[in-house]
C-alpha positions in Angstrom: -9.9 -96.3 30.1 -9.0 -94.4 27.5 -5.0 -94.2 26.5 -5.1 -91.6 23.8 -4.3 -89.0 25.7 -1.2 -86.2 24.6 2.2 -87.3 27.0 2.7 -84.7 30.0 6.4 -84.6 29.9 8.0 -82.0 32.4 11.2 -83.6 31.8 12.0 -82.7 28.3 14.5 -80.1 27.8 13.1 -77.2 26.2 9.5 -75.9 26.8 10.3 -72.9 24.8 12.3 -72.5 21.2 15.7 -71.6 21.9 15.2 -68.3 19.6 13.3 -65.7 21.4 11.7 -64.2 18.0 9.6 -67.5 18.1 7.9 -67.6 21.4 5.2 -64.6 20.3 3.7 -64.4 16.8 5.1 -61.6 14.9 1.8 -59.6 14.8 1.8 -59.7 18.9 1.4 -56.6 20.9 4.7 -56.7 22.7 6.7 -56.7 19.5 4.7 -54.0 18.3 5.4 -52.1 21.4 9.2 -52.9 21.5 9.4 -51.5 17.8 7.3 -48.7 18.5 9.4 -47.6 21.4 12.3 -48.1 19.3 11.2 -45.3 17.0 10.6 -42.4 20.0 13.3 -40.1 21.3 13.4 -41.5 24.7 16.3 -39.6 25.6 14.3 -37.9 28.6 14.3 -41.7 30.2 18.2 -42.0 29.5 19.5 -38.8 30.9 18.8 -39.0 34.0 20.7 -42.6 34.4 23.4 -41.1 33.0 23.5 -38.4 35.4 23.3 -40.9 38.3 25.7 -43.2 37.4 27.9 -40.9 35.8 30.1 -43.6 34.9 30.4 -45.6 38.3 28.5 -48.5 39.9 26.4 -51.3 38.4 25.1 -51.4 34.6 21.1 -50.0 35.3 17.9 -52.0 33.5 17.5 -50.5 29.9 14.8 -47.4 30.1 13.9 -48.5 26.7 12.8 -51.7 28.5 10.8 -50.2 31.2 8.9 -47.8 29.4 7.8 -51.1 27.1 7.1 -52.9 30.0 4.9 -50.0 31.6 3.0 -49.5 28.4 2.6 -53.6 28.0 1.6 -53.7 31.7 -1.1 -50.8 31.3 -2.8 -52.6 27.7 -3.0 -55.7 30.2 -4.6 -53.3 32.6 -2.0 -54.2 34.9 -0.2 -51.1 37.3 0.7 -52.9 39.9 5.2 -52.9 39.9 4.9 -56.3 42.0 2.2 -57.5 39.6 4.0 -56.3 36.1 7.6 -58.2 38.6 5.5 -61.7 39.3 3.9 -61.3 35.6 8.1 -60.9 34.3 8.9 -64.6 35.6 5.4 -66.5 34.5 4.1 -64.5 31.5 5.7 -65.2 28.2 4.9 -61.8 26.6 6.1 -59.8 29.8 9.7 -62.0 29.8 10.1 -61.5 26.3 10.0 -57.5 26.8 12.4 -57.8 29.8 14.3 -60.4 27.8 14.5 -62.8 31.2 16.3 -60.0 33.2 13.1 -59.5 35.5 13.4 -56.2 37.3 12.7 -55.9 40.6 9.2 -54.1 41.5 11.4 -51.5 43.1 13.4 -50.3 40.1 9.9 -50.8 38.2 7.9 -48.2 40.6 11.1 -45.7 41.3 11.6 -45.4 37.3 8.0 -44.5 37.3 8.3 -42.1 40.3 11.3 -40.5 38.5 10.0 -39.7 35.2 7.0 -38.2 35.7 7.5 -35.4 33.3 8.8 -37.6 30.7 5.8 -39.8 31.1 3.7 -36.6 30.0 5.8 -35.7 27.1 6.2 -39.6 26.0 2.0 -39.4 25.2 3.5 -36.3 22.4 5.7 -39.0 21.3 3.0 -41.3 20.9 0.5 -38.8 19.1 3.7 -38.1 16.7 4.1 -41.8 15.9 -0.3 -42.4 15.4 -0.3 -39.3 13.2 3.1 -40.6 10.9 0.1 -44.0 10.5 -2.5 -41.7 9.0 -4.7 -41.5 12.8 -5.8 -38.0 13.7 -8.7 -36.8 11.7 -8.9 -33.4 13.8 -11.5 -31.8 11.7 -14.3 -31.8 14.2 -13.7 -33.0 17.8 -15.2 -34.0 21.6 -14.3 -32.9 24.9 -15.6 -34.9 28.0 -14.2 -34.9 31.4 -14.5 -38.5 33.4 -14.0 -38.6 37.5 -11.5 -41.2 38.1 -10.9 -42.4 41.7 -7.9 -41.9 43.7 -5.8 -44.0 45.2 -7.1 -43.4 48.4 -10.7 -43.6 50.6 -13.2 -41.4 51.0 -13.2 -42.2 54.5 -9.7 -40.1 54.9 -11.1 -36.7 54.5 -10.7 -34.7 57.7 -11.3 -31.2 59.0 -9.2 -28.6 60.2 -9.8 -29.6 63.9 -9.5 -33.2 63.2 -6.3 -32.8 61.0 -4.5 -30.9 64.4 -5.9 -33.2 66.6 -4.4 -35.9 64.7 -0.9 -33.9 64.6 -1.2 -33.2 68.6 -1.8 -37.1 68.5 1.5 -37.9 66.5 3.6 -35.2 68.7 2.2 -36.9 71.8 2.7 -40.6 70.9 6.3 -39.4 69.5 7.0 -37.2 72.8 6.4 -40.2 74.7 7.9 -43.1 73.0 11.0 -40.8 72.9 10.5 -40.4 77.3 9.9 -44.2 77.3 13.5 -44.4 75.6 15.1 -42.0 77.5 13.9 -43.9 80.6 15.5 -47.1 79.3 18.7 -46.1 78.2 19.5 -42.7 79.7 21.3 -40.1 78.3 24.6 -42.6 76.7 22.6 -43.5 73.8 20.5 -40.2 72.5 18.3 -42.8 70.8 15.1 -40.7 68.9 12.5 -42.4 66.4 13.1 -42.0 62.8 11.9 -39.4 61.1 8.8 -41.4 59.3 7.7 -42.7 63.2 8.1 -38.9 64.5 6.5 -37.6 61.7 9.2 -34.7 61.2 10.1 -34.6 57.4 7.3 -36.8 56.0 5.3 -40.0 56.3 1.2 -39.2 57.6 2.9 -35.9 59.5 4.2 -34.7 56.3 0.8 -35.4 54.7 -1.3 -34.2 57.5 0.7 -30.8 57.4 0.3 -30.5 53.4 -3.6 -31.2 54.4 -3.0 -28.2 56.9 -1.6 -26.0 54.3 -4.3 -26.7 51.6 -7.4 -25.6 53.8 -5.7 -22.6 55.2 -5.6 -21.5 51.7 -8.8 -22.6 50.5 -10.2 -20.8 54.0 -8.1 -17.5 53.4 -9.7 -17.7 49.5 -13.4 -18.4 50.6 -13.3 -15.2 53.5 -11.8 -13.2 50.2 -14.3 -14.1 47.7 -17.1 -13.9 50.4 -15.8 -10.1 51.1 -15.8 -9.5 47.8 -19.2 -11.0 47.2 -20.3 -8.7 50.3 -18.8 -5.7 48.5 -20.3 -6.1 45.2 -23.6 -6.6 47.0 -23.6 -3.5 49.2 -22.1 -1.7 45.9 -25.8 -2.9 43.5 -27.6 -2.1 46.7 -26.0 1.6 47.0 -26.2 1.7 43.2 -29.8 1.4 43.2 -30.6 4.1 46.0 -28.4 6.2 44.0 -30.3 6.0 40.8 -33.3 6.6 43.0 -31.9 9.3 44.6 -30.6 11.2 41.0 -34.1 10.3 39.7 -35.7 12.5 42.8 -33.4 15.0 42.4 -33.5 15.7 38.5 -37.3 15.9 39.4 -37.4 17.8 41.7 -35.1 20.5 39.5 -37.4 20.2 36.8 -40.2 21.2 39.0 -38.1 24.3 40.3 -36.8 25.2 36.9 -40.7 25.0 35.6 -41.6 27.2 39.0 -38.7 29.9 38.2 -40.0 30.2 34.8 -43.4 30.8 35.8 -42.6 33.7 37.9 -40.3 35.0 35.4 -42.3 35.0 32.6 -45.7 35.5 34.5 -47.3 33.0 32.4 -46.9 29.2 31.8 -43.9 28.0 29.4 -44.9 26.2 26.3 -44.9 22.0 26.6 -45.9 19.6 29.1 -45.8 20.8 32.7 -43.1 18.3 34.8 -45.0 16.0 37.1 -44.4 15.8 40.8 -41.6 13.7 42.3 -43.9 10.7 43.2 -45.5 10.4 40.1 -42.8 10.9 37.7 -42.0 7.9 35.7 -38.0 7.5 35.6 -38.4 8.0 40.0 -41.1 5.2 39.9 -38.7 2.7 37.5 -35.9 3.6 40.0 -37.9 2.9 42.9 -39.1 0.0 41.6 -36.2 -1.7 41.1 -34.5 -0.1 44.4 -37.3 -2.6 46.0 -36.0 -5.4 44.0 -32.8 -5.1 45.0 -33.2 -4.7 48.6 -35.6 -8.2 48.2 -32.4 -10.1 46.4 -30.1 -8.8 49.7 -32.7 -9.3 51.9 -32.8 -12.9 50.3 -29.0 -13.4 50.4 -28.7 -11.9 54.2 -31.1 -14.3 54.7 -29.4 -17.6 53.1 -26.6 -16.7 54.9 -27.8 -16.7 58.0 -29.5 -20.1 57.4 -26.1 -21.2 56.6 -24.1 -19.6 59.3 -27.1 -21.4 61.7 -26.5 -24.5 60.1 -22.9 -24.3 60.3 -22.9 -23.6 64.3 -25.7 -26.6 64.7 -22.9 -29.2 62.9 -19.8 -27.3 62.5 -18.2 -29.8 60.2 -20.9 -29.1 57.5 -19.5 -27.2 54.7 -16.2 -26.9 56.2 -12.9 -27.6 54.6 -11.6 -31.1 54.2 -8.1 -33.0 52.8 -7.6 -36.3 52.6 -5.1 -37.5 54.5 -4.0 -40.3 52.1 -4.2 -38.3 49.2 -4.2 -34.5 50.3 -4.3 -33.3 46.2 -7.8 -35.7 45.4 -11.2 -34.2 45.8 -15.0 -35.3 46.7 -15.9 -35.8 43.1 -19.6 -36.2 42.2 -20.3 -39.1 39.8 -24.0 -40.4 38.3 -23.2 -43.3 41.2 -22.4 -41.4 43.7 -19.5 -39.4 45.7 -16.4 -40.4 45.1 -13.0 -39.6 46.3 -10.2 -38.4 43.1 -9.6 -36.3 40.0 -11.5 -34.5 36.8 -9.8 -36.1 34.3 -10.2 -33.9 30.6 -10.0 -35.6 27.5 -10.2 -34.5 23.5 -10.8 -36.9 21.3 -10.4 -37.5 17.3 -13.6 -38.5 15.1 -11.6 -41.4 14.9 -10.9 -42.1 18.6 -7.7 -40.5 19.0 -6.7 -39.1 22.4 -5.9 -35.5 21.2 -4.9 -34.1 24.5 -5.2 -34.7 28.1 -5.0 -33.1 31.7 -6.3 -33.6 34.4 -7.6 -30.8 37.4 -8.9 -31.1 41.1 -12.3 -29.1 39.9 -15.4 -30.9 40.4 -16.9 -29.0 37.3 -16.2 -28.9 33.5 -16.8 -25.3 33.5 -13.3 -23.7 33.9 -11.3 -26.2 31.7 -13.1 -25.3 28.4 -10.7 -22.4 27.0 -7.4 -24.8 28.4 -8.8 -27.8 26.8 -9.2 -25.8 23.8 -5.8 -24.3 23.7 -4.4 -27.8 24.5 -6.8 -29.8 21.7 -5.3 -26.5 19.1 -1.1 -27.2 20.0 -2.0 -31.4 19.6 -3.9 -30.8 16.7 -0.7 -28.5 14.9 1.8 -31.3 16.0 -0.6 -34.0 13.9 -0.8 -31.9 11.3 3.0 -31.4 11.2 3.8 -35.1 11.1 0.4 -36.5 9.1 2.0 -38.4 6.2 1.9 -36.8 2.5 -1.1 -37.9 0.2 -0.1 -41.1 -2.0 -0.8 -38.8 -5.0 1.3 -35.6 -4.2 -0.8 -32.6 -3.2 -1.1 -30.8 0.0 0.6 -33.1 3.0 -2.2 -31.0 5.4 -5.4 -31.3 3.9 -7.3 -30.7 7.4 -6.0 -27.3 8.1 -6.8 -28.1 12.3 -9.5 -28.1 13.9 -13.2 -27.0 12.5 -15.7 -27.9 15.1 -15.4 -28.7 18.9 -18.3 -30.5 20.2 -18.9 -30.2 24.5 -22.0 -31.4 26.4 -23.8 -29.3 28.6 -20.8 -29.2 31.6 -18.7 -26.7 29.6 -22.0 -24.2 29.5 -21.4 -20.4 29.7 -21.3 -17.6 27.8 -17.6 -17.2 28.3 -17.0 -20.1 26.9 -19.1 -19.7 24.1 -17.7 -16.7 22.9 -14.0 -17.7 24.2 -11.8 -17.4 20.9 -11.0 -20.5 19.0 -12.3 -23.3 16.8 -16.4 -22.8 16.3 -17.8 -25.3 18.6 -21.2 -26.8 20.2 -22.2 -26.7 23.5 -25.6 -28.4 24.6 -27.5 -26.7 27.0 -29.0 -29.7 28.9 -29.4 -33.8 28.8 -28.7 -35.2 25.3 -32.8 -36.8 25.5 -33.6 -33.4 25.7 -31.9 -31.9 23.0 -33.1 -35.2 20.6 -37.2 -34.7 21.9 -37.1 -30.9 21.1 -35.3 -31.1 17.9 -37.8 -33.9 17.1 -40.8 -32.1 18.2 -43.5 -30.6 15.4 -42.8 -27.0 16.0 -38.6 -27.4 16.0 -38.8 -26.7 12.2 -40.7 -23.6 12.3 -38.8 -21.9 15.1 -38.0 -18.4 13.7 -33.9 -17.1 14.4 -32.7 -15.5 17.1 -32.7 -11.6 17.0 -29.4 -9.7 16.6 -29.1 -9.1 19.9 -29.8 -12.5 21.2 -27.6 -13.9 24.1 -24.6 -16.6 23.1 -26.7 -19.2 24.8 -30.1 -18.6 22.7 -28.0 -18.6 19.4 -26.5 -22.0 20.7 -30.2 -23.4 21.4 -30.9 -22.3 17.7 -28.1 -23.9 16.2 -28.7 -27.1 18.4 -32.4 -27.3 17.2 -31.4 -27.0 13.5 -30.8 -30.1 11.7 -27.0 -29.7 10.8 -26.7 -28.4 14.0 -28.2 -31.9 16.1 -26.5 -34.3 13.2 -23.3 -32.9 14.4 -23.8 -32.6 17.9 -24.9 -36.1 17.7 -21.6 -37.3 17.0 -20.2 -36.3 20.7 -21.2 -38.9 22.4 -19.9 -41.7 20.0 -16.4 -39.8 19.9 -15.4 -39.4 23.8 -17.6 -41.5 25.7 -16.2 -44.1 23.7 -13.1 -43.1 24.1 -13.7 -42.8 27.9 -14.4 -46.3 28.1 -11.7 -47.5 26.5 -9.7 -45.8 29.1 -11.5 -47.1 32.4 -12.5 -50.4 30.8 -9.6 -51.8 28.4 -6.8 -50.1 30.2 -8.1 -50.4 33.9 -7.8 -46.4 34.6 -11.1 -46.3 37.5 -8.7 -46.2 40.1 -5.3 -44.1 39.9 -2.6 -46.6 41.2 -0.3 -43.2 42.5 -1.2 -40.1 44.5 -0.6 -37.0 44.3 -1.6 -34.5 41.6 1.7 -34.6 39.7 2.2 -38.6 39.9 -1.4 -39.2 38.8 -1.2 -36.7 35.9 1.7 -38.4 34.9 -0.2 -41.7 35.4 -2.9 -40.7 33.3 -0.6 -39.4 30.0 0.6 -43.1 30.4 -2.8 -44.6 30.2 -3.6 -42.5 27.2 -1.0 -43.2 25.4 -1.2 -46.9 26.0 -4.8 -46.2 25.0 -3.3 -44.8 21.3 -1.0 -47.3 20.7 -3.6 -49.9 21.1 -5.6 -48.2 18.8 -2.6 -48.2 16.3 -2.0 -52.2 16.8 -5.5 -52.8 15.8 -5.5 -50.8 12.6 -1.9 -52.3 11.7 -3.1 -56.0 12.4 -6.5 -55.5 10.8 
């Protein structure tokens, strides 16, 4: 047998250097995070320890720490407060940030519970602090949304009927367990079950109710846009009889008016006689598209009542549901199926920069282009404002904002084409698409839209020109990138908190976390 071997001695007295500084290398990410941290205005995180203690009870864990150890956790693609607690007492890098004082998972998920506004503001902080290191070229950008799941299953979502039945379940099992008591100890002890067992004042009660709430209001809003849907209809319908019936009756006059002269004159006026009502030409254009109207309601009465049919054959189809785990998520459709969370919105830097953020309960890009705009503008002036000066004097700003905003074919519409703001692309189909008829022989010789072409045919112009495809091109390598880093080096495919506000918050953590790491690499490269 070999006897070569290195000595295994558990018995020797330090396993560490004494000196902290020497247990990570210098470049290491948790130093790098501890001095970055060091530079923000954290005061957000501070105040509101000072307003709970004001002065009395035990000294609190530094906020400064906990943020570190939050960001740390999250590069790590850990979320977990009892994972980032275990990780406090066996990983090296996660004792160092906590300096051996290992909060308990507790304090770690009720600091993040608490500041979920600073949370949001602290991915500003972060964007200052990439911007003062040169990152943020915000001449031409991306905007992508990414479903990412909830902390919650699929399986959860209810309707209305269910949701009460579960409630008259509750009330029951809580009406009974309180006469099973009352049969015990009689009247001398008054003993009732907490409020989370009766489900007064929270727990799956409290979420079943907020469930409740949500579909009555998405009910009362579908019966008023379906009103007004009927409305307009009826009103294009009684337009178009209208227009027939003016078109009959200016007809008509002209006929009498022609007659009257006739007799007056006792000879026929000079010019073309009027026609009769049925064959003049504005009664027949009317008419026609009178017809073509009453089709299109015909068709819509008709869908309706297919759906109305459908709905009494299985009454939960198309109904209203909430999740009862997660009331604020949504059925989200993904390339790989149904899935139960958030739209999360993201603007991106040509050089991978997280620009801006949010995050909506809308299954569809459509309606956040003009916010993500407005929200890609205000990040873009606050990198501007602290982008270092040039080495060799001169303007501090080159960039001037943003020139060019590139969206794929989810943000379509000619709202948002011709919303105000930055000139931008939108693609009006699949990116293979866009590349085979740019490609094609006859995409050179396509002549320019007229004047008074729609704001989608100028886009398909300007897509099928060759400045127009280089740059479009570039959208795909700027978010979806981007995207990736954020589901695959940070962990973000499953929210670990619920709730629209918490999850925001969650996400403005992973974002920055996703920024900062970005800024390590360039500073150790």
């Amino acid at each position: 047998m070999a006897n070569s071997y290195r000595p295994v001695d558990r018995d020797q007295a330090f396993l560490l250097p004494p000196n902290m500084a020497d247990w990570l290398p210098q470049d290491h990410l948790a130093w790098f995070l501890i001095d970055v941290v060091a530079e923000m205005d954290t005061s957000a995180f501070h105040s509101r320890r000072a307003r709970a203690r004001a002065g009395q009870g035990r000294a609190g864990f530094d906020p400064d720490m906990l943020v570190t150890l939050l960001l740390y956790g999250y590069a790590n693609r850990v979320h977990s407060s009892r994972q980032i607690e275990r990780l406090c007492t066996v990983d090296v890098a996660f004792r160092v940030i906590c300096a051996q004082d290992v909060p308990d998972h507790s304090t770690i998920a009720r600091f993040r519970a608490e500041h979920e506004a600073a949370f949001k503001a602290l991915f500003g902080q972060v964007l200052m602090v990439c911007a003062r290191a040169g990152l943020g070229r915000v001449g031409s950008i991306a905007v992508d949304g990414t479903k990412i799941a909830a902390n919650a299953s699929i399986d959860a979502n209810r309707t209305e009927d269910r949701l009460r039945a579960e409630v008259e379940r509750i009330v029951a099992a809580a009406s009974a367990a309180d006469a099973e008591e009352d049969a015990v100890f009689g009247d001398q002890r008054g003993d009732e079950l907490p409020p989370s067992m009766s489900g007064r004042g929270g727990g799956r009660r409290g979420r079943i109710g907020d469930c409740l709430a949500q579909i009555e209001t998405e009910t009362a809003e579908r019966a008023a846009e379906r009103s007004a849907e009927d409305a307009k209809a009826l009103a294009t319908l009684q337009a178009a009889r209208d227009r027939v019936e003016r078109a009959e009756a200016q007809a008509r006059a002209a006929v009498r008016d022609y007659q009257a002269r006739c007799a007056a004159t006792g000879r026929h006026p000079g010019g073309r006689p009027p026609v009769a009502v049925d064959d003049s030409k504005a009664v027949q254009v009317a008419r026609a598209r009178l017809v073509k109207a009453e089709q299109r309601h015909a068709e819509r009465e008709a869908r309706l009542r297919a759906i109305e049919q459908a709905a009494a054959k299985k009454p939960s189809k198309g109904r209203p549901r909430r999740n009862v785990t997660d009331p604020d998520s949504r059925i989200m459709p993904t390339r790989k199926g149904w899935i139960q969370g958030y739209n999360a919105q993201l603007a991106v830097t040509d050089d991978h920069l997280i620009l801006a953020t949010a995050l909506t309960q809308d299954t569809t890009d459509t309606d956040q282009c003009v916010p993500m705009i407005t929200a890609a503008l205000n990040a873009a002036a606050l990198v501007e404002t602290h982008r270092p000066a040039p080495a060799g004097g001169g303007d501090p700003h080159p960039h001037h904002g943003i020139d060019l905003i590139l969206f794929d074919a989810g943000y379509l519409s000619n709202d948002n084409l011709t919303a105000t703001g930055p000139d931008r692309l939108i693609a009006l189909g699949k990116t293979r698409d866009l590349n085979r008829d740019t490609t094609a022989p006859t995409a050179a010789d396509r002549p320019p839209p007229p004047g008074n072409a729609t704001a989608i045919d100028q886009m398909r112009h300007r897509l099928h020109t060759p400045q127009g495809h280089r740059a479009y091109k570039r959208r795909g390598a700027t978010v979806e990138t981007v995207i990736g880093h954020l589901k695959d080096l940070i962990g973000l495919r499953t929210f670990s908190r619920r709730g629209l506000t918490a999850v925001t918050s969650e996400l403005h953590l992973a974002a920055a976390t996703t920024n900062l790491l970005k800024l390590h690499r360039l500073r150790t490269t």
